[in-house]
N, C-alpha and C positions, 0 to 999 in steps of 0.2 A: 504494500500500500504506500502511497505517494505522503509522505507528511507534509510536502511542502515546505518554502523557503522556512532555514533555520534562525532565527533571530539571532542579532548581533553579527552574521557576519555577510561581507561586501564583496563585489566583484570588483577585484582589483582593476586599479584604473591605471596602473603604471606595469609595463615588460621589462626585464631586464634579463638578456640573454647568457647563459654560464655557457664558454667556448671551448670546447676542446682542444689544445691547441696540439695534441699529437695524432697522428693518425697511423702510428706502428701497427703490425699486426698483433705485437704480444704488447699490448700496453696497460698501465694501470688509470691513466685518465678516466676513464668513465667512473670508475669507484670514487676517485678525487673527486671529480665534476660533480657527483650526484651527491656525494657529504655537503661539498660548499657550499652548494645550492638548497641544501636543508638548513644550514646554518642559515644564510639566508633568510630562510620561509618564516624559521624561527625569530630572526631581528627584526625583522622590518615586515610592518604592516603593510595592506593594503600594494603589495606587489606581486605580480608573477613572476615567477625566476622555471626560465625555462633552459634544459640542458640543450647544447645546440651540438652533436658531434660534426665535426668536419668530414668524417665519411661518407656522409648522406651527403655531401654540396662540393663533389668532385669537381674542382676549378682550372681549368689545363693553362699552363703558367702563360703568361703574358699572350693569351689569343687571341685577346679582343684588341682589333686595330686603333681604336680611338683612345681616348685622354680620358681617364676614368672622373678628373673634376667636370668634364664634359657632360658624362653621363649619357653617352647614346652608345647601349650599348647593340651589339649586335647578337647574341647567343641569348637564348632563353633564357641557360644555367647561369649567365651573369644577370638577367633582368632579376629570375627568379631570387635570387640572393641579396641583391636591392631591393630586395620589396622586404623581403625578412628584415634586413638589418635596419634600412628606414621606420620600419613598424615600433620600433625597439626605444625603449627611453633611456634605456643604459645597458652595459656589462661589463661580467665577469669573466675575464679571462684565465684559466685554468692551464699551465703550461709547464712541461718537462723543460730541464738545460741540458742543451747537446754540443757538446764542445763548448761551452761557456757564453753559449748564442741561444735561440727559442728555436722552433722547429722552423722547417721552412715552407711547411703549406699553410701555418698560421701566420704569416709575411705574406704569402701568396694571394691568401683571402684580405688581408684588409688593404691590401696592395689594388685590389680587383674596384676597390670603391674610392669614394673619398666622402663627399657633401652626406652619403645616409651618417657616417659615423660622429660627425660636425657636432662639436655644442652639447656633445652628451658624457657624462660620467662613465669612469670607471675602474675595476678594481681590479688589480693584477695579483695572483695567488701563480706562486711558483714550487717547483718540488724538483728533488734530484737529491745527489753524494754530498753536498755542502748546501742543499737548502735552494737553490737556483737563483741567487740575489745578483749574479752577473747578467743573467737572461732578463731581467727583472726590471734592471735600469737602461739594457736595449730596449727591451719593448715600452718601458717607459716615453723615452726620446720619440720611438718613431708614433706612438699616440697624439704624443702633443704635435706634433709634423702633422698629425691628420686634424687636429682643432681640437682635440676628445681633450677632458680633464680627468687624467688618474689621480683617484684621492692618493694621500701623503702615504696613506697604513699596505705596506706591502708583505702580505704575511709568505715565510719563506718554510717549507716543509723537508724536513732531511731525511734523505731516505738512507739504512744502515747499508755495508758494504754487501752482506750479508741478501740482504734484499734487495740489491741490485743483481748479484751475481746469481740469484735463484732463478729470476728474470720469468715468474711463474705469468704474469700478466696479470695477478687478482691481488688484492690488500686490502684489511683490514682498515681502511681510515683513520679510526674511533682510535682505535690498539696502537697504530703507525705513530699517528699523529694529533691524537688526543690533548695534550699539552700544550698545541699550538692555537686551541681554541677560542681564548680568550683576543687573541689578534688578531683573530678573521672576524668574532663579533663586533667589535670597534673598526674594523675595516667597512664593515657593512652598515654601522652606525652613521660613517663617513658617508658613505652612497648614497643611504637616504636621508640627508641631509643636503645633499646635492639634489637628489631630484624634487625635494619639497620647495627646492630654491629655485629648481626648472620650473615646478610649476605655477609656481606664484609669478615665474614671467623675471624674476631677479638672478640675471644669468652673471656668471661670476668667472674670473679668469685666473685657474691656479699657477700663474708661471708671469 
């Protein structure tokens, strides 16, 4: 039987997309991505935080002939991914360090846009052997190159040597990186703080 709407609670009126930024065959990203994004669900009201894998949005590197601030693009798979990332009031990016850089189809994908990413927040969450804080402050840099505001709080997740070299593809979050929880919820205090600022129309420039 249908009870009908629950009292007290709202349909989120704000997106914010959690990005996978690896797309390895044996990777642990999706475990990361779907904790953060509970963390998340759990800070900040009145948002949808949705996991977004880079799998599903195979982007074949630099095909489209035009100027992506242009925006005309010519392939569906790029309209198609402007329309997702336009839809979006902010996000999370969710990202492995490989060689002391971020991956490169997560470069690839925001390389492919520009104006949808424009003016909106967001929060970099890194993991790897020393916590990913080198990938961290690239992807930082080429954010703000795109106009986005990464809040200040970039929580960094270390993964043991142990659990790199298992390389099983599955992890525990909660057990991994339990401890680092208290700086991804102030990370995400930071986010929605930013877009309460988006939406009252008081746009703000962190740089």
């Amino acid at each position: 039987m249908n009870a009908g709407p629950q009292k007290g609670r709202q349909t989120p009126s704000r997106r914010v997309l959690v990005i996978i930024g690896s797309v390895r065959a044996r990777r642990i990203g999706p475990h990361v991505a779907e904790w953060v994004a509970q963390i998340g669900r759990d800070v900040v009201d009145n948002v949808q935080f949705e996991v977004v894998d880079l799998k599903d949005w195979p982007l074949p590197m630099c095909e489209e002939p035009g100027i992506p601030a242009i925006d005309d693009y010519m392939f569906e798979h790029t309209r198609a991914w402007s329309r997702k990332v336009a839809a979006a009031d902010g996000f999370v990016f969710v990202t492995p360090q490989y060689n002391w850089g971020y991956p490169a189809p997560l470069k690839n994908a925001l390389d492919h846009l520009y104006k949808e990413w424009a003016k909106k927040p967001a929060v970099i969450v890194t993991y790897g052997g020393h916590g990913g804080g080198k990938c961290g402050r690239q992807l930082k840099q080429v954010l703000k190159g795109l106009k986005m505001g990464p809040v200040t709080v970039r929580p960094t997740l270390t993964l043991t040597h142990d659990q790199i070299k298992e390389n099983t593809g599955t992890i525990d979050p909660v057990a991994a990186f339990g401890k680092r929880d208290a700086k991804l919820r102030k990370a995400f205090r930071q986010l929605a703080a930013r877009l309460s600022g988006a939406r009252l129309g008081t746009w703000w420039w962190p740089w």
